[in-house]
C-alpha positions, 0 to 999 in steps of 0.5 A: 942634282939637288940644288939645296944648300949643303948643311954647314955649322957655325957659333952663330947657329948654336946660339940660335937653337939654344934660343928657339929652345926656349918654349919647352923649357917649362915642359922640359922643367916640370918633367924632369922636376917631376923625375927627380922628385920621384928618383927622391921618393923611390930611395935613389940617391942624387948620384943615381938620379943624376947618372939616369938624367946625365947618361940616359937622359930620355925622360920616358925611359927614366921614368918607366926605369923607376917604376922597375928598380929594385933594390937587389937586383937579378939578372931577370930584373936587369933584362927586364928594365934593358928590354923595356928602356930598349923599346920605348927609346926605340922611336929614336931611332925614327928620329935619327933617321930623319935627320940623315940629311942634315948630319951625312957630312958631319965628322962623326964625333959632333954626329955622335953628340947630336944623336945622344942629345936628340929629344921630341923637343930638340928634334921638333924644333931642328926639322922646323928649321930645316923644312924652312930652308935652314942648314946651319947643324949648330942649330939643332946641337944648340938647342940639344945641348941648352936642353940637356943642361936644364934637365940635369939642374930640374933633376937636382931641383926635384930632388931635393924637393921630393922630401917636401913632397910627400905625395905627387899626385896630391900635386899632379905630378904624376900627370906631367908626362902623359901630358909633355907627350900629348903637348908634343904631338900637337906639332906633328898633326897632319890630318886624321888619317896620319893619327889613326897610327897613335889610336891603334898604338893607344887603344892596344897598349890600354888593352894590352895592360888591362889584361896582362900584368908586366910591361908587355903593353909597351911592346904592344903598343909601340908594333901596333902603332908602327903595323897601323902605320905601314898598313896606312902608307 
């Protein structure tokens, strides 16, 4: 029998998380700043832009989201951007899994909550704290829940600056996700050989768009990554 505590929730802990989140408060700002900005520019309207920032709340995905809206949409469009939006999320599904421990005794509505509110950031700070010995599941909800509000009021912010902005890149807002991203995965380096997995999934999705047109470079990239991976274990 394991002799590691049983995971447990209290205030005390949500007040926790909503503190140690705050480090990616500057990443979490500029890049939903950034969407909202380019929600702006793209003719959404605030209620559009905020439903994306409320409800899917994934920034990769609301950005990629964009880059396929349309104004009049067909049934190829819409499978197109649920295909898409589908397979970049998919590496939440990771994300849950690992924290299976953590939430296999939570009544299923906050389980429900944690989930929906899980990003890199939220997730890279709630393993931190469990892989010291912490327990406290209001930890992880804290910091979910103190992230997603600042997203919602950067979207707004970015918004309503994007008619200020008249050209992103002048400002290099198109740079702040790749490197949100790249910032991300400093936490998780664990030698070489554990990045050889992000190399493949790199170099396949480059190729992959240098040679065909569309967003087959996602899907690529995300199977030879994940192939590389399991080759590597």
């Amino acid at each position: 029998m394991s002799s590691s505590p049983r995971p447990f929730f209290s205030l005390a802990g949500l007040r926790y998380g909503a503190r140690a989140s705050l480090p990616a408060f500057p990443g979490f700002i500029m890049f939903a700043v950034a969407f909202g900005t380019a929600a702006a520019q793209k003719g959404l309207t605030l209620f559009e832009a905020m439903g994306l920032s409320a409800f899917v709340y994934a920034g990769a995905s609301q950005m990629v989201g964009l880059e396929i809206w349309q104004k009049a949409w067909t049934p190829t469009t819409i499978l197109t951007i649920m295909t898409v939006t589908a397979v970049v999320n998919s590496r939440m599904i990771l994300l849950g899994a690992t924290l299976q421990p953590w939430l296999r005794y939570e009544p299923i509505p906050r389980s429900a909550l944690n989930l929906f509110l899980i990003t890199e950031a939220g997730w890279l700070i709630g393993t931190r704290y469990y892989n010291e010995g912490g327990r406290d599941v209001g930890v992880l909800l804290g910091a979910g829940l103190i992230l997603w509000l600042v997203w919602q009021f950067a979207t707004i912010v970015g918004f309503f600056a994007g008619a200020l902005v008249p050209e992103p890149r002048t400002f290099g807002l198109d740079l702040v996700m790749p490197i949100f991203f790249s910032v991300m995965l400093v936490p998780l380096w664990k030698g070489p050989r554990t990045a050889l997995p992000w190399i493949v999934a790199g170099l396949v999705s480059y190729i992959t768009h240098a040679l065909l047109p569309g967003y087959g470079y996602i899907v690529a990239g995300a199977l030879a990554g994940v192939i590389a991976g399991m080759l590597i274990e």
